[in-house]
N, C-alpha and C positions, 0 to 999 in steps of 0.2 A: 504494500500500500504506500504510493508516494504522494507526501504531500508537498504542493510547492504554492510559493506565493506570486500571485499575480495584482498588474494595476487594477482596480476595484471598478474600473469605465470598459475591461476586456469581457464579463462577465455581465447576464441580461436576466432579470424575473423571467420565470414563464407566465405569459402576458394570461393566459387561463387556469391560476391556480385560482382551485378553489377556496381554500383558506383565507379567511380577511384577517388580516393579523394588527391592524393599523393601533389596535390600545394595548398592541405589545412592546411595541419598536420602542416606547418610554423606558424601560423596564429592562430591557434587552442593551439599551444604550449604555443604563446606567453601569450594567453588567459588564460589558465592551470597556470603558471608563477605568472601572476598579480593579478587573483583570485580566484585561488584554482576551487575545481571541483564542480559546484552546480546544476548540473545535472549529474541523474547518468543514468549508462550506463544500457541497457536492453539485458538483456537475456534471450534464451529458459530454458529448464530444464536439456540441456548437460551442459550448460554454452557456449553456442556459441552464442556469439552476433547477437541480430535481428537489434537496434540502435545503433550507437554510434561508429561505427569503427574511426573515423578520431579520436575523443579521446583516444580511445584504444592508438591508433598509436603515436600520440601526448605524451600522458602520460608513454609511452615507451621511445620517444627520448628524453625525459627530464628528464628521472631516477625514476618515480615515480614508486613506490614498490606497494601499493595497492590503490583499487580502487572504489566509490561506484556500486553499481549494485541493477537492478531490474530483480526480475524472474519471466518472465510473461509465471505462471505457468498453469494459467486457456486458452492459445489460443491453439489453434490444427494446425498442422503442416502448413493446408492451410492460416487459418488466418497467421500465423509465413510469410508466406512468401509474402504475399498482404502487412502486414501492412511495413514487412522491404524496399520493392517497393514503396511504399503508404506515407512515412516520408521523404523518398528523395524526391519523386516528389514533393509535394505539398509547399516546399520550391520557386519551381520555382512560381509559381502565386501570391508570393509578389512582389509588387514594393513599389519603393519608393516616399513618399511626400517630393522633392526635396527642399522646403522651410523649412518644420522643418526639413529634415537634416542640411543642412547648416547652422540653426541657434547651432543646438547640435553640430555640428564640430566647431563651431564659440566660443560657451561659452570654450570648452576643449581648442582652442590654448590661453584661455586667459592666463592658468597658465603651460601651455607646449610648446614646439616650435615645430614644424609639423612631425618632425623624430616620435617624445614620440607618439603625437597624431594617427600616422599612425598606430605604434607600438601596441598603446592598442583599435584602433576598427578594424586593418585588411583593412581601405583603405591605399591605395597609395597613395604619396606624390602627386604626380601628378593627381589624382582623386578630391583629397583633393583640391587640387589650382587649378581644372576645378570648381566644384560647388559653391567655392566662389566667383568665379567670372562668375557668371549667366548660365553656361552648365549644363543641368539636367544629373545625371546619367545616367538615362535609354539611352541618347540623345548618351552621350560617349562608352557605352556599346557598342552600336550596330553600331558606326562608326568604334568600336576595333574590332569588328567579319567580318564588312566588310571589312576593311586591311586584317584581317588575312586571309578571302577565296581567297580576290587578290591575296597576299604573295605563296598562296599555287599552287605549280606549275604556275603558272604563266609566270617562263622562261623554257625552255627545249634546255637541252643541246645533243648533240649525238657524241660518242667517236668513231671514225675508227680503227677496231679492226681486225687483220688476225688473223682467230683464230688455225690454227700451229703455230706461236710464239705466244700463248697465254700462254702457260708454260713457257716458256723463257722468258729472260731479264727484270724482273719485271715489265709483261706487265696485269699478271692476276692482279699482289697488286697494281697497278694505276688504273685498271680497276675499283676492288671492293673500293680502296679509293674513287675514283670519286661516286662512287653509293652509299657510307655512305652519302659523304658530301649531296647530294642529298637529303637523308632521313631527315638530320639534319637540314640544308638550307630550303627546300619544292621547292625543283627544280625537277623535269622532268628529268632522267636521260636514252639516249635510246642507245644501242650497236647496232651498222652497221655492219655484218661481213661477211663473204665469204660463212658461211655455219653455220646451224642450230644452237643452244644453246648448253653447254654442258648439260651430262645427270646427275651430280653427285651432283643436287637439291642446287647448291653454289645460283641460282640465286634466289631463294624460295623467298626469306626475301624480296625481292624488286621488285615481280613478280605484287603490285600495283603503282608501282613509276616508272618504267623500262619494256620500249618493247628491246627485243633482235629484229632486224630486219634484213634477211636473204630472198635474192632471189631464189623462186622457179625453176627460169627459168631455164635451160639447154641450152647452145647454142648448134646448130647442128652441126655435123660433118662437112661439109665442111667451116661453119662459122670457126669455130676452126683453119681449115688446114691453114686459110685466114691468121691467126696472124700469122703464120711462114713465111709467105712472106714479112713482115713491117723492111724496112729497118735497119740496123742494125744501134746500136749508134755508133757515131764517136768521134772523137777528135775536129772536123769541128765542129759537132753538138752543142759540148759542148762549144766552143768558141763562137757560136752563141747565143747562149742561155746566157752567161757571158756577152756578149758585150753589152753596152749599146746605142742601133741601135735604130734608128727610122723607118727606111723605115721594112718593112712586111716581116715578113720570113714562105716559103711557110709548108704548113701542113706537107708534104712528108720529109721536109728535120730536122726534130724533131722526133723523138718519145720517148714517153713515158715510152714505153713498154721496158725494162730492164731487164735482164734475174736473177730475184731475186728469185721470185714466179713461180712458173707453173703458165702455161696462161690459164690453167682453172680457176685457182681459180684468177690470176687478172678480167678476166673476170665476174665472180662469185660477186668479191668484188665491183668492179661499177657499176652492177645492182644493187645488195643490197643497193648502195649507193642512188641511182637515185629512186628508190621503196621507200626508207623512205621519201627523199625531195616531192615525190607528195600528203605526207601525211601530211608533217608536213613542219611549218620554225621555225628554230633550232636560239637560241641567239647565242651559236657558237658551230662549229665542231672541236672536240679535237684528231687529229692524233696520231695513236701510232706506232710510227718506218716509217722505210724511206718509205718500201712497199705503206703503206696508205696513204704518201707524195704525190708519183709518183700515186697513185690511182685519189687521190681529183684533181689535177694538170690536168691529161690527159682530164677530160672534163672541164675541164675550170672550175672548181669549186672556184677559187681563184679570177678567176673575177665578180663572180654573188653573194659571200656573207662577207661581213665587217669581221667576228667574224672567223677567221680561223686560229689552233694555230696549230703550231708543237711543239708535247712535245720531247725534248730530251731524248735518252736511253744510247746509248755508246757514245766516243766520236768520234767514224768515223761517228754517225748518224749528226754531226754539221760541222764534216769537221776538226777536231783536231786529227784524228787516224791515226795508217798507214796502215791500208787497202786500198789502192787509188783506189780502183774500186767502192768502197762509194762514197771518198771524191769529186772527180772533179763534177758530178752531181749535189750530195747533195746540196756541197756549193754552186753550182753555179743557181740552182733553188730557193733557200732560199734567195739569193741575189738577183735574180731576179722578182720575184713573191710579193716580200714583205706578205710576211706569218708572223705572227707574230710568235716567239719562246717563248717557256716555260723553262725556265733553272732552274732546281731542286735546285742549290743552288745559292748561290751571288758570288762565285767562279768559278761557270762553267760559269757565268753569262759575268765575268769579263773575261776569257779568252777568250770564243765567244769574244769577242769585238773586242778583242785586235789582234783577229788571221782573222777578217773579216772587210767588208766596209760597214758592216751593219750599218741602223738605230737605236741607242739608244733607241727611243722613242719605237719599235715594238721589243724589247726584255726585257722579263720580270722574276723576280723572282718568282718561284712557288713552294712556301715551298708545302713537301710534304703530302698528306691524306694518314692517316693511313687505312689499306685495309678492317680489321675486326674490328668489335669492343668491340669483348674478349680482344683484345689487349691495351683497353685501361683502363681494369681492371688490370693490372700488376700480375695476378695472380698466384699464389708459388701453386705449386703443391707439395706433399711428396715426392715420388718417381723422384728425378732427378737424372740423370747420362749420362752425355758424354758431349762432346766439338761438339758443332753444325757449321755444314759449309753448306752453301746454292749456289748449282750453277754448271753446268758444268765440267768434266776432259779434261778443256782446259785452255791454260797454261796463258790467258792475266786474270782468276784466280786465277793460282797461287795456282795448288792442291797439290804444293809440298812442300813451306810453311807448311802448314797444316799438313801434313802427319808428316815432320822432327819434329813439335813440337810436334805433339802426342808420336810421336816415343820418343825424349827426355823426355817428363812429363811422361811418362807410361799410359797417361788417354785413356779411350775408345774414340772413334768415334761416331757420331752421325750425320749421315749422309740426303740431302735432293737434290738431281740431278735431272734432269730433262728428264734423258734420259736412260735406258736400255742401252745404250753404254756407257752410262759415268759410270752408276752403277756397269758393269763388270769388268771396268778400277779400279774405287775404292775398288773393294771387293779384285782382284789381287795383289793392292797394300797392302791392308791390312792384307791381306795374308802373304805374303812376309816379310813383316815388322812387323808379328807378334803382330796387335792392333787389338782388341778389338774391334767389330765394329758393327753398325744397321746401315741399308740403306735404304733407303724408293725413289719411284720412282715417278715422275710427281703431286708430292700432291698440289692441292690449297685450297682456302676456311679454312670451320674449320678444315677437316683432318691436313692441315698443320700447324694450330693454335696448334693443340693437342700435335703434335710430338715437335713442338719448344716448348710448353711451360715446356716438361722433361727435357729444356738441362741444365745443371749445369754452364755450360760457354760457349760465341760461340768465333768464329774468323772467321773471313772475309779478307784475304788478297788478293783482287784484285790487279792486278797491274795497270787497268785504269778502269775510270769509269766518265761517268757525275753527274751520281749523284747513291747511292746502296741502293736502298731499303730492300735490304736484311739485311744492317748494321741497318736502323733505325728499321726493324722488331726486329729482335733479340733482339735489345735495350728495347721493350718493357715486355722481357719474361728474360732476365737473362742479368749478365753481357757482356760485348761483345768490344772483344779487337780489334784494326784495325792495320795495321803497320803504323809507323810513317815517313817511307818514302815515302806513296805513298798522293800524292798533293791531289788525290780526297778524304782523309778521314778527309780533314781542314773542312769541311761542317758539319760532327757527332761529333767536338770536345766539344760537350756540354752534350753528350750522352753515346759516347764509351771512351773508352781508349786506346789513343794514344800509342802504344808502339814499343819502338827499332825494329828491327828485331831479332836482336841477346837476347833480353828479353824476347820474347813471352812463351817459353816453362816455364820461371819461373813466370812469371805473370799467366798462365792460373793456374797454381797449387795452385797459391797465391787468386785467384780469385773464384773458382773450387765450385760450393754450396752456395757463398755469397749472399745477394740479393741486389736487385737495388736501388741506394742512391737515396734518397729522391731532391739531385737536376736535377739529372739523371730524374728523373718520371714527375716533372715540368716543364723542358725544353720541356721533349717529348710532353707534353699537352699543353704549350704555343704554339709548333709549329704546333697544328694542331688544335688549334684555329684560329691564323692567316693566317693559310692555307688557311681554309675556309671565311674568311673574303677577303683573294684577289682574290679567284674563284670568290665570287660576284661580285667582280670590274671587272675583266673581262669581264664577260658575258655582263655588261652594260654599256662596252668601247666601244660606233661604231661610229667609221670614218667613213661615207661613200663615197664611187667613185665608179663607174660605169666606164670601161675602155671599148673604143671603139672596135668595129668588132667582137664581142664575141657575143656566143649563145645567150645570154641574149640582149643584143641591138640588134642583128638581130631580133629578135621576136617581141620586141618592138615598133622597126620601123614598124614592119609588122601591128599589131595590134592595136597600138596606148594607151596601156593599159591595164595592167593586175599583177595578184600577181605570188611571186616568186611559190606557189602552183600550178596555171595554169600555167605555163611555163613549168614546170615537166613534167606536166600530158602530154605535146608532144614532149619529151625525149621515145627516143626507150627504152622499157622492158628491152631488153638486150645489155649493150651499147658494141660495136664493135669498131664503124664508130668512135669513139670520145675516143680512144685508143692514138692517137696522137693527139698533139693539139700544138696551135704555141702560143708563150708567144707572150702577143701585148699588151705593155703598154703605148698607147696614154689615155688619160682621155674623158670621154662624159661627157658633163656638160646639155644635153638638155633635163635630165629626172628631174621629182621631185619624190620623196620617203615618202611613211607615213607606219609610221612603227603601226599596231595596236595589239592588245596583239597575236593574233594567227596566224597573216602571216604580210607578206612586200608586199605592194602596190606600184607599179609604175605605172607613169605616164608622156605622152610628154610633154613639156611644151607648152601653150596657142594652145593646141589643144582641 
């Protein structure tokens, strides 16, 4: 058996081993470190490793130049490939004699303290101080694989999603944020929406973590003509609904139905919604925009489940814009319902407050998830050029900003709309004003990963916003400048740069191919670490109440028993009837509730 040593670049993984070794290579290095390499690595007769990848690996992060090696020149391709399968496995059929472990862990902390000791055998500190104090190994192992299967989906969340403003208002990049965090967490992540999945394969990556859920049903033609007959909203309406009444306000004199959406697709959206709930019970339902608000709302879904948030988009969707055919609703359903809010930053968080007679306790901060997660490689591509702007040729944008500073800096455009209207509007203007321009239409997913990550510089000047996910995308791909007038860009002041209005055209020049500072890139990843630490907390905040005369206690009374699952299952396919619904906030106290990992149980009480 000869072994000899070669340079560590002559020798290649095999590109299909099946072993993922990647949270060994730590372990292995440290190994490599303390005492050198005394087994060496095995090779075929290309020099591609049959044994030893994790050293390869190992002995690469730590700088080592060559390496030894064996060439096991006498196996034939079959053996090559049993015994490379054949050295992994067989590692698993040791265990450990728990006794003399512990006593070899025992003599090493005589002259180390448990850091060193951890350090040069590869347990954890915490391994290390289970076996000395009487836990076998094997014992800990398999209590840490059964958390982790519990851990693994375990909760399941479902996002209410219209999917015609799915390209608009940052509703795709909350969507895909929510479904990384998902992947990351080992939560259950499922999309409610009015109609089918897209086709442009964005959902691929999470097609085992995430059902899209979309009702087949079709309401019939005269069902349909039905909803044009439902009273129209009033001013009456809306005073009812704000007031803080006791005595029962009847079904007729409410509705829901709001002339936002075509009443196909409201209709569309509450079966979808009512179709998932008989399948599943969700830790919470995450609303996106008002639509979904009025959707969850109209069947009473606000009184049948604890975990029900509304995420903020604009500020008309919280009652702070001046659109008022939003605002009087909005606010006044959010104040009444007690829905819990999500407020993108601790600023929109803080003006909600101040502008409503909401409860403190049911409004929360919810830093934002980032959507893809190229984006949180910071990646510089060669070829960049243009000033990127993300969003509509509508003016609470502010596409004229944008335009004036191109025009002053001379830079191109780089453009990302979301609409064939706004595209014509932009190219006209760019026309006109003689800029340089790319425009690209309705991009999500990685298409729109690609095109942001060319831009040399962006700029974002909305003139309102609850919270821009378009500012903190950009921030992840190039510099990216916000105006310093506008109050909603105090929330990216640790990411973009703040600047005058009358500055922007010289900053973007000054700015123009730079890349992203290094506290700029840690913020962004602080923030979306903690992001996903308070999505945990949420989903395992539940208050519960049951509020009296609702679909849910009616069935209750009825049956004396049963899960929020069965209660679905006699929920009409296609809800109609349950379009309007009266808000009715007396409390029932005569059920009990056991929540088990895959539905909600209730129960009358001493029945």
């Amino acid at each position: 058996m000869k072994v000899e040593y070669v340079k560590i670049k002559q020798i290649r993984p095999y590109e299909r081993n099946p072993r993922r070794n990647k949270k060994s290579v730590e372990y292995v290095a440290n190994s490599l470190r303390e005492y050198g390499f005394k087994q060496p690595i095995v090779v075929d007769k290309n020099m591609t490793i049959i044994v030893g990848h994790t050293r390869f690996q190992a002995a690469k992060e730590i700088g080592i130049t060559e390496i030894p090696i064996l060439i096991a020149e006498d196996l034939t391709e079959e053996q090559v490939r049993a015994y490379r399968i054949a050295d992994n496995k067989t590692h698993e059929y040791a265990l450990w004699d728990d006794s003399l472990l512990s006593e070899e862990l025992d003599k090493l902390l005589d002259q180390n303290d448990i850091a060193q000791v951890s350090y040069l055998t590869a347990f954890s500190e915490l391994e290390i101080d289970k076996l000395l104090n009487g836990k076998t190994f094997e014992e800990d192992q398999s209590e840490e694989a059964k958390q982790t299967d519990q851990k693994e989906f375990s909760h399941r969340v479902a996002l209410l999603v219209l999917k015609n403003s799915y390209v608009n208002r940052g509703v795709a990049t909350a969507v895909n944020g929510w479904l990384e965090w998902g992947l990351r967490c080992g939560v259950q992540v499922d999309v409610i929406s009015d109609s089918s999945s897209l086709s442009n394969n964005q959902f691929t990556r999470y097609k085992e973590v995430s059902n899209w859920v979309a009702s087949n049903e079709q309401a019939k033609d005269n069902e349909l003509a039905n909803l044009f007959n439902l009273p129209e909203f009033t001013e009456e309406s809306i005073d009812l609904i704000s007031a803080d009444h006791e005595e029962q306000v009847s079904d007729q004199s409410i509705t829901m139905r709001y002339p936002i959406i075509r009443l196909e697709e409201a209709v569309r959206l509450r079966s979808s919604l009512v179709k998932a709930l008989k399948n599943h019970t969700y830790d919470a339902i995450i609303l996106n925009t008002v639509d979904t608000l009025f959707a969850a709302i109209s069947i009473g879904l606000h009184n049948e489940l604890d975990n029900l948030y509304y995420t903020t988009h604009s500020e008309d969707d919280i009652g702070l814009g001046n659109r008022k055919y939003f605002t009087p609703i909005t606010h006044a359903l959010l104040r009444a319902t007690n829905l819990k809010i999500l407020c993108q930053s601790e600023r929109t968080r803080r003006e909600f407050l101040k502008a409503s007679q909401y409860d403190p306790n049911l409004v929360y901060f919810m830093p934002y998830h980032i959507g893809q997660p190229e984006f949180q490689l910071f990646k510089q591509v060669d070829s960049k050029k243009g000033v990127l702007y993300i969003g509509p040729y509508e003016d609470r944008k502010d596409p004229e900003t944008y335009i004036q500073a191109l025009k002053a800096s001379g830079l191109p455009a780089l453009c990302i709309t979301p609409s064939e209207t706004s595209a014509r509007k932009f190219k006209q203007r760019f026309l006109t004003e003689g800029i340089e321009h790319e425009i690209h239409v309705a991009l999500t997913g990685k298409h729109k990963v690609e095109v942001m990550q060319r831009a040399a510089v962006a700029l974002i000047p909305s003139r309102e916003e609850t919270f821009c996910f378009t500012a903190y995308e950009a921030a992840h791909c190039c510099p990216t400048i916000v105006p310093l007038e506008r109050d909603w860009t105090e929330a990216h002041a640790l990411w973009c740069y703040r600047v005058p209005l009358r500055d922007i055209s010289t900053k973007l020049k000054e700015l123009y191919n730079q890349p992203i500072t290094e506290e700029a890139k840690q913020a962004l990843l602080k923030n979306t670490e903690y992001g996903d630490q308070m999505a945990l907390r949420l989903i395992q905040n539940k208050k519960s109440k049951f509020p009296a005369n609702n679909a849910l206690t009616k069935w209750l009374d009825k049956v004396g028993q049963g899960s929020l699952k069965d209660f679905y299952q006699t929920r009409p396919t296609v809800v109609i009837d349950e379009l309007y619904f009266a808000l009715r906030l007396q409390t029932h106290e005569d059920y009990e509730v056991i929540q088990t990992k895959d539905d909600t149980m209730f129960k009358i009480k001493n029945r």
